[in-house]
DSSP file (Angstrom, degrees, kcal/mol; ACC not computed):
  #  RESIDUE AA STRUCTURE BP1 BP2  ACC     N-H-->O    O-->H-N    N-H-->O    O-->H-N    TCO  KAPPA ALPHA  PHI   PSI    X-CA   Y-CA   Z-CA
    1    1 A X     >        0   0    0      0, 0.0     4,-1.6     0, 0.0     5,-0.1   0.000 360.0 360.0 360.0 -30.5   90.9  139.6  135.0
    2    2 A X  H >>  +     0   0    0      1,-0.2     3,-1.8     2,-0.2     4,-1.2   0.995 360.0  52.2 -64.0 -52.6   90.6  136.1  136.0
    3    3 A X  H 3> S+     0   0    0      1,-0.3     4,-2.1     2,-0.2    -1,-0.2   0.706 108.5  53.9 -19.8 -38.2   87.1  135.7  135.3
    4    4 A X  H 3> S+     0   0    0      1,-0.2     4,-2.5     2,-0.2    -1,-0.3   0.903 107.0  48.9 -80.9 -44.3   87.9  137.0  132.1
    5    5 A X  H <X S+     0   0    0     -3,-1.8     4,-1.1    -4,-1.6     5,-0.4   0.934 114.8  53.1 -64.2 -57.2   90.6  134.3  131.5
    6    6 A X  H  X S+     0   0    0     -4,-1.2     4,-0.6     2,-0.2    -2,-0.2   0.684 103.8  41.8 -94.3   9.4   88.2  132.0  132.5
    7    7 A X  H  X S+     0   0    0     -4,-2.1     4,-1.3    -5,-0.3    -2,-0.2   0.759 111.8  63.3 -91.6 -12.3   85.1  132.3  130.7
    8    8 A X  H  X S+     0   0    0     -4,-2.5     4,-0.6    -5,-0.2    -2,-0.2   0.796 107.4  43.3 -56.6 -32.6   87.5  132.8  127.5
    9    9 A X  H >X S+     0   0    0     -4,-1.1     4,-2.5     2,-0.2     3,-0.7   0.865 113.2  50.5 -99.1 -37.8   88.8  129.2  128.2
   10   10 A X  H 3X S+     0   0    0     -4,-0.6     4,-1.4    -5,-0.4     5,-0.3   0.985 108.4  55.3 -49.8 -40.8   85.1  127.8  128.8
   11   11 A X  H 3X S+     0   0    0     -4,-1.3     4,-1.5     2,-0.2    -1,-0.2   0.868 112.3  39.9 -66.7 -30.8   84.2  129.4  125.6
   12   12 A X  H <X S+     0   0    0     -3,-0.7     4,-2.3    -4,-0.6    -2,-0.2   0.884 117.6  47.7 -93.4 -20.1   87.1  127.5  123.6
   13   13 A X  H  X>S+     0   0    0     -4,-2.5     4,-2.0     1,-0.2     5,-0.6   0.969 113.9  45.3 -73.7 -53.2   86.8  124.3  125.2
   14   14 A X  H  X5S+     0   0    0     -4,-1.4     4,-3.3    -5,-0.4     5,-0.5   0.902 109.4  55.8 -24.0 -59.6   83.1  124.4  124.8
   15   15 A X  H  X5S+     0   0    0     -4,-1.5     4,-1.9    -5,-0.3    -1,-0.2   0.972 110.2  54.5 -65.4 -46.8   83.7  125.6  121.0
   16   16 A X  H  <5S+     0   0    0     -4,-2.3    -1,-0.2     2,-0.2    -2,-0.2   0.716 101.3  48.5  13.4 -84.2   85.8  122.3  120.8
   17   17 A X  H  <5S+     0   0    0     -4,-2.0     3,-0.4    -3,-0.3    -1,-0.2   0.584 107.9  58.0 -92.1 -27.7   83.8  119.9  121.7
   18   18 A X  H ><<S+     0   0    0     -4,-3.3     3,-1.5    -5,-0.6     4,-0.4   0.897 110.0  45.9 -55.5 -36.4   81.2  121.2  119.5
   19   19 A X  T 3< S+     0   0    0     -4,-1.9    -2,-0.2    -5,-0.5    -1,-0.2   0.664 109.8  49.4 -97.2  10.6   83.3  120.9  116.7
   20   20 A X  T 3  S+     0   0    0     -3,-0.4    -1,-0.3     2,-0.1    -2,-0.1   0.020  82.8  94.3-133.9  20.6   84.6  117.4  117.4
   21   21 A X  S <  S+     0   0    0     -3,-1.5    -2,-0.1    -4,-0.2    -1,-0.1   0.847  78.9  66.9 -56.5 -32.8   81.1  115.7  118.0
   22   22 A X  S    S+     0   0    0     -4,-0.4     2,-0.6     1,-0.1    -1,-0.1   0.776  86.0  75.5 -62.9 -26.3   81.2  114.9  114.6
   23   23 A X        +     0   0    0    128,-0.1     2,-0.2   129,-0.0    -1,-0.1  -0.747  63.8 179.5-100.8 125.7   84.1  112.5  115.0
   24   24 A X        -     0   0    0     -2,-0.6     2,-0.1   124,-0.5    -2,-0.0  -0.624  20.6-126.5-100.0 156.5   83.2  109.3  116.5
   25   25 A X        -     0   0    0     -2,-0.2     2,-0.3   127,-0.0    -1,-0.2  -0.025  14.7-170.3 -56.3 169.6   85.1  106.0  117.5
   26   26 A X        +     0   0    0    126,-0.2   123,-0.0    -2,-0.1     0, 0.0  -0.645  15.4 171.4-175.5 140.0   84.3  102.8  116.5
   27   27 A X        +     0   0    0     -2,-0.3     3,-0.1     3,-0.0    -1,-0.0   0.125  49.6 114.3-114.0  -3.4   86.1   99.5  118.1
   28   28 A X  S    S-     0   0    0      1,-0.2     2,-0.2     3,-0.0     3,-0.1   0.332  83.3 -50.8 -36.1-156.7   83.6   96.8  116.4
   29   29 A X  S    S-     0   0    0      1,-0.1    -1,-0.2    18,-0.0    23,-0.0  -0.466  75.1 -87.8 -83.9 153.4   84.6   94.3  113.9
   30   30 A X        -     0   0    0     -2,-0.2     2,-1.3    -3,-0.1    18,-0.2  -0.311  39.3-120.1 -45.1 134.1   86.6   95.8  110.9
   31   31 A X        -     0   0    0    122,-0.2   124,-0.2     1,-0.1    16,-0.2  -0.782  32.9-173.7 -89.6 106.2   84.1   97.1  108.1
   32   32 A X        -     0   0    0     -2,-1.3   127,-0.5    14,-1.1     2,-0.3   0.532  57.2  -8.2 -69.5 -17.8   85.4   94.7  105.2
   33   33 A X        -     0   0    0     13,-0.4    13,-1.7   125,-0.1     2,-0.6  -0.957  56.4-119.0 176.3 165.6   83.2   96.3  102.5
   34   34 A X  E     -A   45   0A   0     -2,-0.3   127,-2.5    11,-0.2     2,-0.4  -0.933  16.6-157.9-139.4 115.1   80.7   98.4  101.5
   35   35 A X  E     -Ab  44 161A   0      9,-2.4     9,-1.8    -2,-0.6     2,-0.6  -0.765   9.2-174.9 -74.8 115.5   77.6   97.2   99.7
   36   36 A X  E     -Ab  43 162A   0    125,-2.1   127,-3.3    -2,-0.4     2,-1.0  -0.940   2.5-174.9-126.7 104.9   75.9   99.9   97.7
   37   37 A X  E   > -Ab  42 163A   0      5,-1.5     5,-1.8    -2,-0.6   127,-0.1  -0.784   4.3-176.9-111.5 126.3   72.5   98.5   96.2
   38   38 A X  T > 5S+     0   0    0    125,-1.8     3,-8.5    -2,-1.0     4,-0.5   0.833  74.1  64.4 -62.6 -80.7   71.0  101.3   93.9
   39   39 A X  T 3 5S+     0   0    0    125,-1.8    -1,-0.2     1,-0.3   125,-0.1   0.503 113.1  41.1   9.9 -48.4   67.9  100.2   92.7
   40   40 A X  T 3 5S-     0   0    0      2,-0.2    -1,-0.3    16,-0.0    -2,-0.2   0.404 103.0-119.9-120.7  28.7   66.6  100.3   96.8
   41   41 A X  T < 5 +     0   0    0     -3,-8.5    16,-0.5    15,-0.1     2,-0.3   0.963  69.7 128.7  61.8  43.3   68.1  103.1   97.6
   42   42 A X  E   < -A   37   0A   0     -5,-1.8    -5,-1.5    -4,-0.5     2,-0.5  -0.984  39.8-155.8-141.4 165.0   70.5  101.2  100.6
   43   43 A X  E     -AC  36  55A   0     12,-3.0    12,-2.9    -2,-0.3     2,-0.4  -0.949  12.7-151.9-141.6 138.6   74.1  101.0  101.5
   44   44 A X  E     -AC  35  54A   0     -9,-1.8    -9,-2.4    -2,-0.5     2,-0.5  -0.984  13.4-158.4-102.9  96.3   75.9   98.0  103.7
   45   45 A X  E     -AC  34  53A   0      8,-3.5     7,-2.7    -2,-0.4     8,-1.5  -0.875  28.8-172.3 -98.9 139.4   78.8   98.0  105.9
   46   46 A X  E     - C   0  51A   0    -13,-1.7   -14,-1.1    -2,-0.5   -13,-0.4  -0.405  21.9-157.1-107.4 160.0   79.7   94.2  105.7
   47   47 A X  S    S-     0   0    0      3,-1.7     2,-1.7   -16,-0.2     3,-0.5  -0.768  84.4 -41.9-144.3 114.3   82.5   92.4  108.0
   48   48 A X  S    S-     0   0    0     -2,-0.2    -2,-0.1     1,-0.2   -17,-0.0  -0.600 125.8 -27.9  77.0 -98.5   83.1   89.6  105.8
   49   49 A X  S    S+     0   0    0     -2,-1.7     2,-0.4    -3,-0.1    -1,-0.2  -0.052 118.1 104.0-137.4  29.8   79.5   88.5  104.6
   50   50 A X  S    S-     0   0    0     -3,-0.5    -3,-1.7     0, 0.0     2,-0.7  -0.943  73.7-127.5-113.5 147.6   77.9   89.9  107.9
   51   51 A X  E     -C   46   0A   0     -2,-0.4    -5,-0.2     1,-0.2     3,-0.1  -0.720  24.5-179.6 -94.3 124.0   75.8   93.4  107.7
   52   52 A X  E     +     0   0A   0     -7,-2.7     2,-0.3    -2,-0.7    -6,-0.2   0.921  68.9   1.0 -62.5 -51.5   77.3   95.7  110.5
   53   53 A X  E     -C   45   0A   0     -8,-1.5    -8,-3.5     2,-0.0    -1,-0.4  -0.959  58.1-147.4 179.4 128.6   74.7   98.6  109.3
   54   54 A X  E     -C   44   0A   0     -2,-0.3     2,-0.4   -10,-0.2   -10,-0.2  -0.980  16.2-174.6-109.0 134.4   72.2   99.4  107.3
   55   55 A X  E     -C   43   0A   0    -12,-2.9   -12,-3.0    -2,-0.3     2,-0.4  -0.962  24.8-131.6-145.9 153.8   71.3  102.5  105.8
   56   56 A X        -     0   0    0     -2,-0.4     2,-0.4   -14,-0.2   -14,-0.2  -0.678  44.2-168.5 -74.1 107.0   68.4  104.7  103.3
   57   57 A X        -     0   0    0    -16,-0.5    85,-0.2    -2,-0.4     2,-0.1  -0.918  27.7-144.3-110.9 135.6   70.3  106.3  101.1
   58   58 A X  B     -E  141   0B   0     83,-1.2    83,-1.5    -2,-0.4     2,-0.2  -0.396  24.0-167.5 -78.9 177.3   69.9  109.1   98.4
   59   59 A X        -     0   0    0      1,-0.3    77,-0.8    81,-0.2    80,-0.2  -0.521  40.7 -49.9-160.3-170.8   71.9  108.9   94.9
   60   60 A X  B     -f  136   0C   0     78,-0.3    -1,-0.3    74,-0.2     3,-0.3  -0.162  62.0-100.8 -79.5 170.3   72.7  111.2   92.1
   61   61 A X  S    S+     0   0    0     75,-1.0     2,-0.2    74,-0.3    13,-0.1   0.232 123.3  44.7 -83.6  11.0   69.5  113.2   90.4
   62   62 A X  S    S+     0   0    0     11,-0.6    -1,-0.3     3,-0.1    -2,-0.1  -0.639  78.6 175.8-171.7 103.3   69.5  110.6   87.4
   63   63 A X        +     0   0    0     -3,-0.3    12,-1.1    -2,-0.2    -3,-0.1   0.944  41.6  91.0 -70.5 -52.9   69.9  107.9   89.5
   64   64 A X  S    S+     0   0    0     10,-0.1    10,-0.1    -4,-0.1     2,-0.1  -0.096  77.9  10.3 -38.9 103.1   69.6  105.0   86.7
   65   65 A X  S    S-     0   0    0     -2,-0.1    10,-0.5    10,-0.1     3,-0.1  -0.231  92.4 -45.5 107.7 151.8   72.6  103.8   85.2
   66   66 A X        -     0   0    0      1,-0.1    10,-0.2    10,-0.1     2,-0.2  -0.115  59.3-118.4 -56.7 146.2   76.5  103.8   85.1
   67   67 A X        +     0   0    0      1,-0.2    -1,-0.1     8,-0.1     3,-0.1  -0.390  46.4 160.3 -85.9 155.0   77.9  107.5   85.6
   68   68 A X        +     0   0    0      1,-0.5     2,-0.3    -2,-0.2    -1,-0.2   0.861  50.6  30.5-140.2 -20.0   79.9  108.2   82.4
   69   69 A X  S >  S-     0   0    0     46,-0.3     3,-1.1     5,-0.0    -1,-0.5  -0.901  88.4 -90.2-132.8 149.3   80.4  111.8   82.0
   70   70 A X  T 3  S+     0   0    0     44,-1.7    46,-0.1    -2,-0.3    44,-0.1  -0.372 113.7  19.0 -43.3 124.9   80.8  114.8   84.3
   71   71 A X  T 3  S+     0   0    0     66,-0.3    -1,-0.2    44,-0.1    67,-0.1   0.682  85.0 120.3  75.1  29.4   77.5  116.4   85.2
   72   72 A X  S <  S-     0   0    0     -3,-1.1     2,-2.2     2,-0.2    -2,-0.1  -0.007  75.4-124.9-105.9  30.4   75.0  113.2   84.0
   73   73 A X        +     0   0    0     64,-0.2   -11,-0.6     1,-0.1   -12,-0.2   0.052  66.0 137.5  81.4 -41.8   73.6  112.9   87.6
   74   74 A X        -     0   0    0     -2,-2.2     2,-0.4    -8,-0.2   -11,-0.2   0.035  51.0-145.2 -63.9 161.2   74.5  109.6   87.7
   75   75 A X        -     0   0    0    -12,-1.1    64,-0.1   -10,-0.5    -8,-0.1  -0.977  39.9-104.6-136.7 132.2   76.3  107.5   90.7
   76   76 A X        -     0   0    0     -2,-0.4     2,-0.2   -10,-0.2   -10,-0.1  -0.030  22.2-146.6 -70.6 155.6   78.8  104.8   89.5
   77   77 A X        +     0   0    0    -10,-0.1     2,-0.2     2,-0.1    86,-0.2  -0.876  57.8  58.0-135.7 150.8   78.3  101.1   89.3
   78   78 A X  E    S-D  162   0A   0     84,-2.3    84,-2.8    -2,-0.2     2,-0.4  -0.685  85.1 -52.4 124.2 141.5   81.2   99.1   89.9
   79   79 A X  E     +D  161   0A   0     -2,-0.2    82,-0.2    82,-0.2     2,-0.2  -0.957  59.2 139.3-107.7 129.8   83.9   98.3   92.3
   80   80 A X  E     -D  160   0A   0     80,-2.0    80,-1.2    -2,-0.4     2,-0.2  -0.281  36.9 -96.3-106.9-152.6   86.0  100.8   93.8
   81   81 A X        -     0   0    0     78,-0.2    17,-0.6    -2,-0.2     2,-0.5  -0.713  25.1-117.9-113.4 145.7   87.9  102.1   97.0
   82   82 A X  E     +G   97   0D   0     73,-0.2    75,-4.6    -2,-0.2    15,-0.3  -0.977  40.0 172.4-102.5 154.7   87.5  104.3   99.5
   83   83 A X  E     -     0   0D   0     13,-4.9     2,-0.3     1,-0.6    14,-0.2   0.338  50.2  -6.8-141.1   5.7   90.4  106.6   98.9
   84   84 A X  E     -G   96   0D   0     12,-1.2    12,-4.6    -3,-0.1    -1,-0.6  -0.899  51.5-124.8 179.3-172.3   90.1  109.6  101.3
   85   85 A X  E     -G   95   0D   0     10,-0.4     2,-0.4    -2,-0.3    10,-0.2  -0.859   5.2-154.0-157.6 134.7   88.3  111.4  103.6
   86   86 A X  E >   +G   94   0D   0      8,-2.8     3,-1.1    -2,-0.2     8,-1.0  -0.789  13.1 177.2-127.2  86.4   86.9  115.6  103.9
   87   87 A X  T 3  S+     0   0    0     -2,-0.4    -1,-0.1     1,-0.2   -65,-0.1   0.755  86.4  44.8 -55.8 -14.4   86.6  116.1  107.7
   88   88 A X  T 3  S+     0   0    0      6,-0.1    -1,-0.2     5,-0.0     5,-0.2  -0.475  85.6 153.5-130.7  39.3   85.5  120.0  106.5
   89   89 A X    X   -     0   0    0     -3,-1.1     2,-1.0     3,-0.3     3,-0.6  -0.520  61.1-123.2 -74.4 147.8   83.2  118.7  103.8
   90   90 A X  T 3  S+     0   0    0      1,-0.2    36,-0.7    -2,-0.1    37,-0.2  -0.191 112.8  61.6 -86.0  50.3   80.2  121.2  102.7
   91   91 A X  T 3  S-     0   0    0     -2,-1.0    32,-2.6    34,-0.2     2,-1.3  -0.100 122.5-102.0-163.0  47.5   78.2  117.8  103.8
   92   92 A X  S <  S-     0   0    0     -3,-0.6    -3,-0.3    31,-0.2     2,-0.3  -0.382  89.7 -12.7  68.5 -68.7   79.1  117.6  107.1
   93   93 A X  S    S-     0   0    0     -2,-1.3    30,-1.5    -5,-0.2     2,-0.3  -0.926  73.0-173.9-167.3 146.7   81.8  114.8  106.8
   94   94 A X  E     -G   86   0D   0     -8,-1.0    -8,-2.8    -2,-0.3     2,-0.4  -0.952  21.8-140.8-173.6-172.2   82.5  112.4  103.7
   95   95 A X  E     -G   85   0D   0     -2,-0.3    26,-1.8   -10,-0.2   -10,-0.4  -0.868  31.4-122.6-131.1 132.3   84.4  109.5  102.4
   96   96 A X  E     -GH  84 120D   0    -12,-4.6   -13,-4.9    -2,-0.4   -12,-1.2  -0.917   8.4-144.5-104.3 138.0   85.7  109.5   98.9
   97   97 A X  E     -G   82   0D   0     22,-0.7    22,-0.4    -2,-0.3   -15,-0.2  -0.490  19.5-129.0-103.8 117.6   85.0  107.1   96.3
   98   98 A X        +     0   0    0    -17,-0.6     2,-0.5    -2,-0.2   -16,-0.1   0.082  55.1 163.0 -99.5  24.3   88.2  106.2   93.6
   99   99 A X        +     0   0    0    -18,-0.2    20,-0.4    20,-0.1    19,-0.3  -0.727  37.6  50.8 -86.7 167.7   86.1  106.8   90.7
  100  100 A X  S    S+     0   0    0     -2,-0.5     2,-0.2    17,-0.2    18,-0.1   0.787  74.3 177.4 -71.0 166.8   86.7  107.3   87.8
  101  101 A X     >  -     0   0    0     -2,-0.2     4,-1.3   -21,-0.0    -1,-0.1  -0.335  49.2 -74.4 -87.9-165.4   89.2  104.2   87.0
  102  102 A X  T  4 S+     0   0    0      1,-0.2     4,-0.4     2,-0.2     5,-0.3   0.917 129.9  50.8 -46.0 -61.8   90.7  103.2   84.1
  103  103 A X  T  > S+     0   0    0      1,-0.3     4,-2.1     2,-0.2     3,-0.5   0.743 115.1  44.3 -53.1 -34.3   87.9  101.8   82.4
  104  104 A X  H  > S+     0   0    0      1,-0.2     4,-0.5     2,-0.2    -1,-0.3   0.581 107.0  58.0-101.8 -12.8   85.6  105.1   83.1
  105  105 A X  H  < S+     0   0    0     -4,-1.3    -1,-0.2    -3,-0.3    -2,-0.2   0.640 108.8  42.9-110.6  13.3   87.9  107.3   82.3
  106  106 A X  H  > S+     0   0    0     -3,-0.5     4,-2.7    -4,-0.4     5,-0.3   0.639 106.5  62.3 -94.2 -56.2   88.5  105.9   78.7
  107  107 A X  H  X S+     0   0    0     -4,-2.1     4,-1.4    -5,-0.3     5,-0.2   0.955 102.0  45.2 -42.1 -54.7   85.4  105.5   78.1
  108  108 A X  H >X>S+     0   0    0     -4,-0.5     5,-3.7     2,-0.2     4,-1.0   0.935 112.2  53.9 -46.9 -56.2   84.6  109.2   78.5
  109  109 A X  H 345S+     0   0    0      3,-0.2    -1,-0.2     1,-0.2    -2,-0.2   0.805 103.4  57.0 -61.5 -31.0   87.6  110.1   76.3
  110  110 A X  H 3<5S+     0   0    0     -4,-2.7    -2,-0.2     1,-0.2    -1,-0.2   0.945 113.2  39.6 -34.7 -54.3   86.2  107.8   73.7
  111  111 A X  H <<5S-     0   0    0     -4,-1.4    -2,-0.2    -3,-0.6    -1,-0.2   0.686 120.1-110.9-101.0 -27.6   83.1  109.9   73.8
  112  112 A X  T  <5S+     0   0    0     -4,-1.0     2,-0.3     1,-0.3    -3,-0.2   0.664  77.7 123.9  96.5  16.6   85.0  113.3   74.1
  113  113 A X      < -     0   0    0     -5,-3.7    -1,-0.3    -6,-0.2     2,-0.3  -0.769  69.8-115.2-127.4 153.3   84.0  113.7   77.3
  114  114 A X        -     0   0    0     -2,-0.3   -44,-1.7   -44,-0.1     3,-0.1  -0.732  16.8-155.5 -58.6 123.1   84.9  114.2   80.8
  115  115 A X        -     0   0    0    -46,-0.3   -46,-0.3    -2,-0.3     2,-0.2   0.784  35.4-143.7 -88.7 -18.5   84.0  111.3   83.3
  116  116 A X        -     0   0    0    -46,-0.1     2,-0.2   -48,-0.1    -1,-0.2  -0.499  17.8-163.4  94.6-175.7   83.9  113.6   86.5
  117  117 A X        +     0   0    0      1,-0.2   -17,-0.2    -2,-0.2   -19,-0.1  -0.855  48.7 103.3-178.2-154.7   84.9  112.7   89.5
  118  118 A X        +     0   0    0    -19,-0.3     2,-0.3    -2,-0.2    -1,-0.2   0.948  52.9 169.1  53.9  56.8   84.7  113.8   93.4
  119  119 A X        +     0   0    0    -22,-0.4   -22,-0.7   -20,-0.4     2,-0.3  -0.812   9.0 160.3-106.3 154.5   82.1  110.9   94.3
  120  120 A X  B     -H   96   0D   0     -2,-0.3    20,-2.4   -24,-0.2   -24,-0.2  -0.895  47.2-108.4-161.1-176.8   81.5  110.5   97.6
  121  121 A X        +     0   0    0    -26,-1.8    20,-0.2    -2,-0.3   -25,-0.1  -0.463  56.3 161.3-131.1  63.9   79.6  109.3  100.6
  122  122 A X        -     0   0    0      1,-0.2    20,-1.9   -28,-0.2   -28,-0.2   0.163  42.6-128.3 -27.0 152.5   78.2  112.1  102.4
  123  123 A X        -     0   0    0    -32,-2.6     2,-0.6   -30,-1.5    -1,-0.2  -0.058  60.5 -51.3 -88.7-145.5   75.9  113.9  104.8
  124  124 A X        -     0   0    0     17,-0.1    -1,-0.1    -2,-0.1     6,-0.1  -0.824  59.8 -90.5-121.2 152.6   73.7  117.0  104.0
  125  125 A X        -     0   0    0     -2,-0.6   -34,-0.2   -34,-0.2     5,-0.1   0.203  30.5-147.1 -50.3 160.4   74.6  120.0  102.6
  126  126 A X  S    S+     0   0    0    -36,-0.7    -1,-0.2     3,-0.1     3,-0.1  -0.034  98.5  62.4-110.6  18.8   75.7  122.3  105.8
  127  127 A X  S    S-     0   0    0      1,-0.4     2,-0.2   -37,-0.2   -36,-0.1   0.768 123.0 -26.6 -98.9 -67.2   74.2  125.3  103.5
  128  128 A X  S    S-     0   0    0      1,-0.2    -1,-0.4     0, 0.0     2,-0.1  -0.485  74.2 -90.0-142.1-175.0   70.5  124.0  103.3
  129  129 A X        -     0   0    0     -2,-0.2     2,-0.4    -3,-0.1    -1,-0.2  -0.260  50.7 -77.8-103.3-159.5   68.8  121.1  103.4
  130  130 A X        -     0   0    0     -2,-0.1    -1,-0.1     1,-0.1     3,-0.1  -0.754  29.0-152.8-107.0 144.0   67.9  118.7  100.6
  131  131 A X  S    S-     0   0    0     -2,-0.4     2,-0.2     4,-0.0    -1,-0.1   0.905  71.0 -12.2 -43.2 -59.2   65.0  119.3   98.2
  132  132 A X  S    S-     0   0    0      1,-0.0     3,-0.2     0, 0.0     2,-0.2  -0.672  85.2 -79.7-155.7-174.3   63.9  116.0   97.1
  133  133 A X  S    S+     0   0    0      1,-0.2   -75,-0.1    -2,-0.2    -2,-0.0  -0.647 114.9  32.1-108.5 153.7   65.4  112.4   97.4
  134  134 A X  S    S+     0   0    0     -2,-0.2    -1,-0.2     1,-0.1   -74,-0.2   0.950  82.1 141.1  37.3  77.8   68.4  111.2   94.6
  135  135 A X        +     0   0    0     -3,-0.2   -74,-0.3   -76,-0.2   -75,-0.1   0.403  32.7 103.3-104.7 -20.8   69.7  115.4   94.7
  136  136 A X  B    S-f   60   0C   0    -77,-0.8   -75,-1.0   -76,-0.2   -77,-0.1   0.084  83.8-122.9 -58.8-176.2   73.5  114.8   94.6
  137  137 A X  S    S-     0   0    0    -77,-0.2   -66,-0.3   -76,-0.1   -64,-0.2  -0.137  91.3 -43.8-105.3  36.7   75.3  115.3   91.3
  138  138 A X  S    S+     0   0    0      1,-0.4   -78,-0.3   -79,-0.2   -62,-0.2   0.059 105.9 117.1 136.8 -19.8   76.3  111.6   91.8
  139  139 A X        -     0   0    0    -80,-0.2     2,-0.7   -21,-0.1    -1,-0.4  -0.311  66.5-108.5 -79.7 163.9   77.1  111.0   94.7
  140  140 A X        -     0   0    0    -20,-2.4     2,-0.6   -81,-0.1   -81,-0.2  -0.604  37.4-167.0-101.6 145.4   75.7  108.7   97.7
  141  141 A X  B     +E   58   0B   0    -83,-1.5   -83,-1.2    -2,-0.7     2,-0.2  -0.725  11.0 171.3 -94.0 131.2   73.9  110.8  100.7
  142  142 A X        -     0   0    0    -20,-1.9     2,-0.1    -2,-0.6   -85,-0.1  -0.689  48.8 -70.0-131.3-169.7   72.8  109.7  104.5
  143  143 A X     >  -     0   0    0     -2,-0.2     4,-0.7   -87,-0.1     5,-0.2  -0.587  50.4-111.1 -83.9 152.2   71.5  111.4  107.5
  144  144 A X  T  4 S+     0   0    0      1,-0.2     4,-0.2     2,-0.2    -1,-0.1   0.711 115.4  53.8 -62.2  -9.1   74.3  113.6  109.1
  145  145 A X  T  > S+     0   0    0      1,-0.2     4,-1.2     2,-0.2    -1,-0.2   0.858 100.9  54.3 -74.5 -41.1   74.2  111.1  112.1
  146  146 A X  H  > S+     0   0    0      1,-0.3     4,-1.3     2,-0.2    -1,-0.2   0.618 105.9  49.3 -91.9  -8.6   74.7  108.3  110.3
  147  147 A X  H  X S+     0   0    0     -4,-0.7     4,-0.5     2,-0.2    -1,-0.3   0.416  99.3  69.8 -87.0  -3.5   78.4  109.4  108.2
  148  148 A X  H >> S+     0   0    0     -4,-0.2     4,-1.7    -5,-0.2     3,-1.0   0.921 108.7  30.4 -74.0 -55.5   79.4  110.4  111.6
  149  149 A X  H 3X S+     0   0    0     -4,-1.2     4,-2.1     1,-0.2    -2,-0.2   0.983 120.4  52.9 -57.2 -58.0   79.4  106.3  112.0
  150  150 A X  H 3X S+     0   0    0     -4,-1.3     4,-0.8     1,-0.3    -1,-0.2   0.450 105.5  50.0 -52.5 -20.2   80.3  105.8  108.6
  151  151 A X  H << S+     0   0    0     -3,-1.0    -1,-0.3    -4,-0.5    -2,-0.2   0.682 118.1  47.4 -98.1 -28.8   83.5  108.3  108.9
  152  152 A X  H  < S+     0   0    0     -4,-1.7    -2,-0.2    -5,-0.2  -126,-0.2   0.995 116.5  40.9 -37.1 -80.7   84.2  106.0  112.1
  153  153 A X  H  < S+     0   0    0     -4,-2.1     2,-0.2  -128,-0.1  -122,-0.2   0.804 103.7  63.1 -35.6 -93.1   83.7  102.7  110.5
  154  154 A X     <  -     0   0    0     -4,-0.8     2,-0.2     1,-0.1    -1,-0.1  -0.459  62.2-150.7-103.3 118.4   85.1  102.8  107.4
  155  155 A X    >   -     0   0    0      1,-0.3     3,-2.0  -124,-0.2   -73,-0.2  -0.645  29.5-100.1-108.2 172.3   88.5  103.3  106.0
  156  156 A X  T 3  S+     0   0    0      1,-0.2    -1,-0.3    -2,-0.2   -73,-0.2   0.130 108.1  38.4 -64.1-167.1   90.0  104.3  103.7
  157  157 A X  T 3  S+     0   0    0    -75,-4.6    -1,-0.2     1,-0.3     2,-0.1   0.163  86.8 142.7  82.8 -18.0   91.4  101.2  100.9
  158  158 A X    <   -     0   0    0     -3,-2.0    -1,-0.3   -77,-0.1  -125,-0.1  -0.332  59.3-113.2 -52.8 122.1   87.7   99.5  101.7
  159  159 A X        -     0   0    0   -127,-0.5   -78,-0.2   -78,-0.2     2,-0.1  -0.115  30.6-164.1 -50.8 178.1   86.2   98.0   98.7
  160  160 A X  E     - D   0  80A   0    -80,-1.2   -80,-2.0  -127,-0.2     2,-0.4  -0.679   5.3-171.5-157.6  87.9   83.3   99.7   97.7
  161  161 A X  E     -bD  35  79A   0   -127,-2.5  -125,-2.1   -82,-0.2     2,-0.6  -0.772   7.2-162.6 -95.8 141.2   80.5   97.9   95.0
  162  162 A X  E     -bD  36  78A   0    -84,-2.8   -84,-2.3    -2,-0.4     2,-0.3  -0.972  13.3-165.0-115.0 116.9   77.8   99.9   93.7
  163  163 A X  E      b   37   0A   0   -127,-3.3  -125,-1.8    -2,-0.6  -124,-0.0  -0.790 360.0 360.0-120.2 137.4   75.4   97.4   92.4
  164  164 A X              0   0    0     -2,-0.3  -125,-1.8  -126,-0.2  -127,-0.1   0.518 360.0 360.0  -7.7 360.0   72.0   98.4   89.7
């Protein structure tokens, strides 16, 4: 019976510590902002005006442009927040984004439209992997390794610009 007792507890710590690799530390310097440059496909955690980390990023599946309606592919330009966190995200881990604002989410109603919402900074799908480069429906994507730093680093209330 002990045996039993103890390969049952080997088995949950074990299962455990699998499931809390994802979450890292960080003690650096504070990440002060987050640089999002579309155009080359990179993202920047800054501390002041120095880059902590750089990283290759993918972007919505119609990359070009501000996002303006629900379901145009597009990934928003513009300064936000980060404004939460999905530790059980179906993308690995991810960081959430405070679009729409004001501005985007008149605009949309202008149009008749929905601006959408749920942007985020992600890994990769935990269903499959990704097809092709700029797959999200707007959102930005990294390697699962690297939001595992990125869910460290950065918290929430951190600016966020998404630049052309």
């Amino acid at each position: 019976m002990r045996i039993v007792k103890y390969l049952a507890l080997v088995v949950l710590v074990a299962g455990l510590s699998a499931c809390s690799s994802k979450f890292k530390t960080y003690d650096g310097p504070e990440v002060t902002h987050v640089i999002v440059q579309k155009s080359d496909r990179r993202m920047y955690l800054l501390h002041q005006n120095k880059v902590l980390k750089a990283y290759d990023i993918d972007l919505g599946f119609a990359p070009a442009g501000h996002k303006q309606f629900e379901g145009d592919g597009k990934t928003p330009e513009g300064t936000y927040r980060i404004d939460r966190r999905n530790p059980n995200s179906d993308f690995h881990l991810s960081i959430g984004i405070s679009y729409p604002n004001i501005r985007d989410i008149a605009w949309a109603r202008a149009a008749g439209k929905s601006p959408g919402g749920d942007i985020f900074i992600h890994g990769m799908p935990n269903s499959k992997a990704r097809q092709r480069p700029d797959w999200t429906a707007g959102c930005i994507s990294v390697k699962n390794r690297e939001m595992e730093d990125i869910y460290a680093m950065v918290k929430d209330g951190t600016p966020i610009t998404l630049r052309p």
